[in-house]
GUVOLO-644015 format. One record per residue (C-alpha): chain; residue number from 1; x, y, z. Coordinates in steps of 0.1 Angstrom, whole numbers, plus 2048, in hexadecimal, padded with zeros to 3 digits. Example, Ala and Ser with C-alpha at 12.3 -4.5 7.8 and 13.67 -1.06 7.14 Angstrom:
<recs>
REC:A:1:87B:7D3:84E
REC:A:2:889:7F5:847
</recs>
This chain:
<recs>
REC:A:1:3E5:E05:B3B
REC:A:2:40C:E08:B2E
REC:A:3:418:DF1:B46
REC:A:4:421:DD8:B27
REC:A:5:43B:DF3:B15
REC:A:6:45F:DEF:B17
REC:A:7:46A:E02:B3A
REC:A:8:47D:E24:B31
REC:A:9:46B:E26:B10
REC:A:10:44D:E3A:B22
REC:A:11:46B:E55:B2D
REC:A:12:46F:E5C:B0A
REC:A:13:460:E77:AF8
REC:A:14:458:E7B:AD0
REC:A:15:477:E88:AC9
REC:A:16:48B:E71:AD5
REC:A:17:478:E54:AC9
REC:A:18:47D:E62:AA6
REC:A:19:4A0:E5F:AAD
REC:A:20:4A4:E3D:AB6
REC:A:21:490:E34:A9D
REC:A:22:4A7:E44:A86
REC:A:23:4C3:E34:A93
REC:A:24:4B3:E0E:A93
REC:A:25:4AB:E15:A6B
REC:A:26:4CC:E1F:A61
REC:A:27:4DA:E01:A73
REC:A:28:4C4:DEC:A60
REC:A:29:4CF:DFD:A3D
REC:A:30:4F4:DF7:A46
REC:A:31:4F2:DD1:A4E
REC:A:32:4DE:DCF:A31
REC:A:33:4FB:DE2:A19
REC:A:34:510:DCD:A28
REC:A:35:502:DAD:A20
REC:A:36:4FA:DB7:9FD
REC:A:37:513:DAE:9E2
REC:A:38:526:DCB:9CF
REC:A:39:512:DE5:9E1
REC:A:40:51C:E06:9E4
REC:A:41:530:E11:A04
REC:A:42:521:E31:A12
REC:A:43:536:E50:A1A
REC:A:44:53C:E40:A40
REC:A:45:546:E1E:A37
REC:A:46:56B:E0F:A3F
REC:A:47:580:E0B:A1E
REC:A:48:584:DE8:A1B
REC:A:49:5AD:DD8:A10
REC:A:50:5A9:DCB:9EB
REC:A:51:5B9:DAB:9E9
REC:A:52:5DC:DAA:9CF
REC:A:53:5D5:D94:9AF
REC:A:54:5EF:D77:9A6
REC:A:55:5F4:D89:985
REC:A:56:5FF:DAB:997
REC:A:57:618:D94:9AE
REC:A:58:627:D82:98D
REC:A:59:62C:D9D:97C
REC:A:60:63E:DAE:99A
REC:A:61:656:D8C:99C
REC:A:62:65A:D8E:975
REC:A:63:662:DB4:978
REC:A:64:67A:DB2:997
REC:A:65:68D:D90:985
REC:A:66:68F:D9F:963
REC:A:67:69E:DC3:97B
REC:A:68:6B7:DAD:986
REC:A:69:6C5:D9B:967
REC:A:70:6C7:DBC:95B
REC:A:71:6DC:DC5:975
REC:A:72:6F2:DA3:972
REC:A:73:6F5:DAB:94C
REC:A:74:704:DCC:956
REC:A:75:71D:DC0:971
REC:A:76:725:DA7:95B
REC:A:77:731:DBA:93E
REC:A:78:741:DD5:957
REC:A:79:758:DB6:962
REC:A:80:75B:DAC:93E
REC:A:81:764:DD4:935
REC:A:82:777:DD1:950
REC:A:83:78C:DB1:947
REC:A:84:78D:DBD:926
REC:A:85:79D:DE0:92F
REC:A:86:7B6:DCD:945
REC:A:87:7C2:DB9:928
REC:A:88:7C0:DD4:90E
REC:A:89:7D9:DE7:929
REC:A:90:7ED:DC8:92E
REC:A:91:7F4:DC6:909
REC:A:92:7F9:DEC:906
REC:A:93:810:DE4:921
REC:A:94:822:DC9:911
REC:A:95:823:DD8:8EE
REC:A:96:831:DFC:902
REC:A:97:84F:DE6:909
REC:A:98:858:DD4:8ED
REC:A:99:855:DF6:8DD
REC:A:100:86F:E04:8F4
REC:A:101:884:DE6:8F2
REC:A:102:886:DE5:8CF
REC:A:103:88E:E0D:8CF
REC:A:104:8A7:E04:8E8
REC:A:105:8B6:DE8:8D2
REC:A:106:8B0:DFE:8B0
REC:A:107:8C5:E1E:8C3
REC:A:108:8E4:E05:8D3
REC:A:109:8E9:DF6:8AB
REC:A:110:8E5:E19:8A4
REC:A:111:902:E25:8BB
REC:A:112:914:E0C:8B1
REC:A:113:916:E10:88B
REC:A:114:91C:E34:892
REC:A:115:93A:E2B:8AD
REC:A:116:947:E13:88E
REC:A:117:943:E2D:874
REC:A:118:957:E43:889
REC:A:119:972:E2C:88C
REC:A:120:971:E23:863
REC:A:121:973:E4B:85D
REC:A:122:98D:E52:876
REC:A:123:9A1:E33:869
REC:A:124:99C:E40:848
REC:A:125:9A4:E69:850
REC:A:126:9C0:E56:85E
REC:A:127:9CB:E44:843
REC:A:128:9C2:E61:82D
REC:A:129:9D9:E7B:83F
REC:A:130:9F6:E64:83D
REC:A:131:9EF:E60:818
REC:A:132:9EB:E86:816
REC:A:133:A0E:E8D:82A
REC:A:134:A1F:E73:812
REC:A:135:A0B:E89:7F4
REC:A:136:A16:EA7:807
REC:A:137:A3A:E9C:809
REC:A:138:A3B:E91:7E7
REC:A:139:A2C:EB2:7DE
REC:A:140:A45:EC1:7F0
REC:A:141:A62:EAD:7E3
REC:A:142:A79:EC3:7CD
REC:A:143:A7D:EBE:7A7
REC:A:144:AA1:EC1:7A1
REC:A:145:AAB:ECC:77C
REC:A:146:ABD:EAD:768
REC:A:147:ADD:EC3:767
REC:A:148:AFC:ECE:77C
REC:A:149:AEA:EE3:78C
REC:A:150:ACF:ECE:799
REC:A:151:AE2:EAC:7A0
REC:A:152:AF9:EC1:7B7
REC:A:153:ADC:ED1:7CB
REC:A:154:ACC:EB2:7CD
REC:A:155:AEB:E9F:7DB
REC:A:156:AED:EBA:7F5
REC:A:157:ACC:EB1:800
REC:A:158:AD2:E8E:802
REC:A:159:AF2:E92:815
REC:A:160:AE0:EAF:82E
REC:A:161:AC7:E91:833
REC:A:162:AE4:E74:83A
REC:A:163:AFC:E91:84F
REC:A:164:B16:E8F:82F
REC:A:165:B28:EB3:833
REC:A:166:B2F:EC7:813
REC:A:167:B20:EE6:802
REC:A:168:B18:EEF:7E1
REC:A:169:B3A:F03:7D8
REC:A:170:B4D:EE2:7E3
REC:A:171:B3C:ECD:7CA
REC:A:172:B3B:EE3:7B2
REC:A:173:B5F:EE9:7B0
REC:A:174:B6A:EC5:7B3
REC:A:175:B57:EB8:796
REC:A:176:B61:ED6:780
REC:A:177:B85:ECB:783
REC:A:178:B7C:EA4:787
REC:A:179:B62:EA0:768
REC:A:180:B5C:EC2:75B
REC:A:181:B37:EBA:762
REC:A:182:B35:E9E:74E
REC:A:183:B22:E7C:760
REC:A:184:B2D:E66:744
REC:A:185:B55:E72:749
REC:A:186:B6D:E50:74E
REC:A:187:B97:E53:754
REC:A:188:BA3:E38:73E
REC:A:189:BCB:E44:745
REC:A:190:BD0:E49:76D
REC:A:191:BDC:E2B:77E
REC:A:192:BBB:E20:78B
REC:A:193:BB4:E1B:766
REC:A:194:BD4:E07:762
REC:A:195:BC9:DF3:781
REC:A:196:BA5:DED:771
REC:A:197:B8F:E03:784
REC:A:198:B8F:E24:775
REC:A:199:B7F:E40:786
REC:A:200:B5D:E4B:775
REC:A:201:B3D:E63:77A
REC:A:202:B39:E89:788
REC:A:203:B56:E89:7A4
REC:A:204:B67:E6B:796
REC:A:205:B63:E50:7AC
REC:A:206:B74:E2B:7A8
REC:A:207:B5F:E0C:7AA
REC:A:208:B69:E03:7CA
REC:A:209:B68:E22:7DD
REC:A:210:B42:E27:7D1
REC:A:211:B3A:E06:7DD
REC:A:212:B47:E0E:7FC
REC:A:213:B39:E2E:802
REC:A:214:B1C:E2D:7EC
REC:A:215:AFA:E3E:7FF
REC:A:216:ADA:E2A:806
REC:A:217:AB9:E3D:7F5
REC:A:218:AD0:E45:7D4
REC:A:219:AD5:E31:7B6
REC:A:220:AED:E10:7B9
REC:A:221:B01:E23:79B
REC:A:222:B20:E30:795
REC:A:223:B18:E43:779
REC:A:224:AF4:E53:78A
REC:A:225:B02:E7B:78E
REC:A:226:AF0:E79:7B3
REC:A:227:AFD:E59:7BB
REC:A:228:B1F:E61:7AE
REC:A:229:B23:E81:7C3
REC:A:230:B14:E75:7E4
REC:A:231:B2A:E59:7E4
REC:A:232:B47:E6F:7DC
REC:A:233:B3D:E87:7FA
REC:A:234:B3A:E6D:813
REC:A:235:B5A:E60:809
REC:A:236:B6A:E84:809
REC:A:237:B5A:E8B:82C
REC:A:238:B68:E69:838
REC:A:239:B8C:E73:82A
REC:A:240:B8C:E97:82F
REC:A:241:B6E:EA0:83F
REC:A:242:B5B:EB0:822
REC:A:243:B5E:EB4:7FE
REC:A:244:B66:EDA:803
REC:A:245:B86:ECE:816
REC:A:246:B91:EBF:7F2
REC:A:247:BA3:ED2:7DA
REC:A:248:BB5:EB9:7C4
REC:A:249:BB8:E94:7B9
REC:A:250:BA8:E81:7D6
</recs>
């Protein structure tokens, strides 16, 4: 009387029907989900990829372009910092040695006006000490008194200077008996008189013998006291080798 069943359903008992039963309905409820717009996936369902919008991808582009200007703007001013630094060290640089040169220039003029000015102070100490050694010889040129005394002393100093030989006590006693001292004395009577040229001055001396004898540095002037006695001595030392040889009428 089952001969009509599907073959191997007999074999089956009530429990295991139930099961396939089971099995066929939550089949059916799954194709159905699935074929059901925005149904809800069950625990067991596969996660499905959610497709990217255009918006999402635009805004990645706009993100990743406006990244990478950012990034040129940066290089770029590092090159420009860069190129700027280079130039700011080049002028540094430049301005370093025009400094030094003009330090270099500014110390040579110095050294140079100080080399001069040495040379226009030494020229002038120079000039100065021979001024002062004139001043000092001056200074240390003797006063002689206007008087026997002192035209004698400074006749020996004159003589001493010229190598004229004679002392003090020579001259002395020669123009004691000559003129008695006297510069202005003149022999109107001897025959040197009578010939015209009468002896005058200190040692009485004639015209012609004082031109002939006179010494350079005195007085061109038979009746200058110096002048008259160096004369006289050189003549004397010429004659008799020095006044103090001289005892009378020479």
């Amino acid at each position: 009387m089952f001969s009509s069943r599907t073959p191997g359903l007999s074999r089956l008992n009530k429990t295991q029907k139930a099961s396939a039963a089971g099995i066929a309905a939550a089949g059916v409820a799954a194709l159905t989900f699935s074929l059901v717009p925005g149904g809800n996936a069950t625990a067991d369902a596969e996660p499905q990829q959610q497709p990217v919008a255009a918006s999402q991808v635009a805004w990645k582009s706009a993100s990743d372009s406006a990244q990478a200007s950012a990034v040129h703007a940066i290089i770029a001013k590092q090159h420009t910092t860069a190129d700027s630094s280079a130039k700011a060290h080049a002028a540094a640089v430049k301005a370093a040695d025009k400094d030094k040169a003009e330090a270099a220039a500014k110390a040579k003029a110095a050294a140079k006006a100080k080399a001069e000015a040495k040379a226009k102070a030494k020229a002038a100490e120079k000039r100065s000490g021979k001024a002062t050694t004139a001043s000092r010889s001056a200074e240390r040129k003797p006063v002689y008194a206007n008087n026997l005394d002192g035209w004698i002393r400074e006749s020996l100093a004159i003589m001493k200077a010229k190598g004229i030989p004679g002392s003090y006590d020579g001259l002395h006693r020669n123009i004691l008996r000559e003129s008695s001292g006297n510069p202005s004395a003149i022999n109107n009577w001897d025959i040197n008189a009578q010939n015209g040229i009468p002896s005058k001055g200190l040692l009485q001396v004639i015209p012609p013998t004082f031109k002939a004898y006179h010494v350079s540095g005195t007085p061109n002037n038979i009746w200058n006291p110096v002048s008259n006695i160096v004369a006289a001595a050189n003549y004397a030392a010429d004659k008799y080798g020095s006044m103090d040889n001289v005892n009378s009428a020479y």
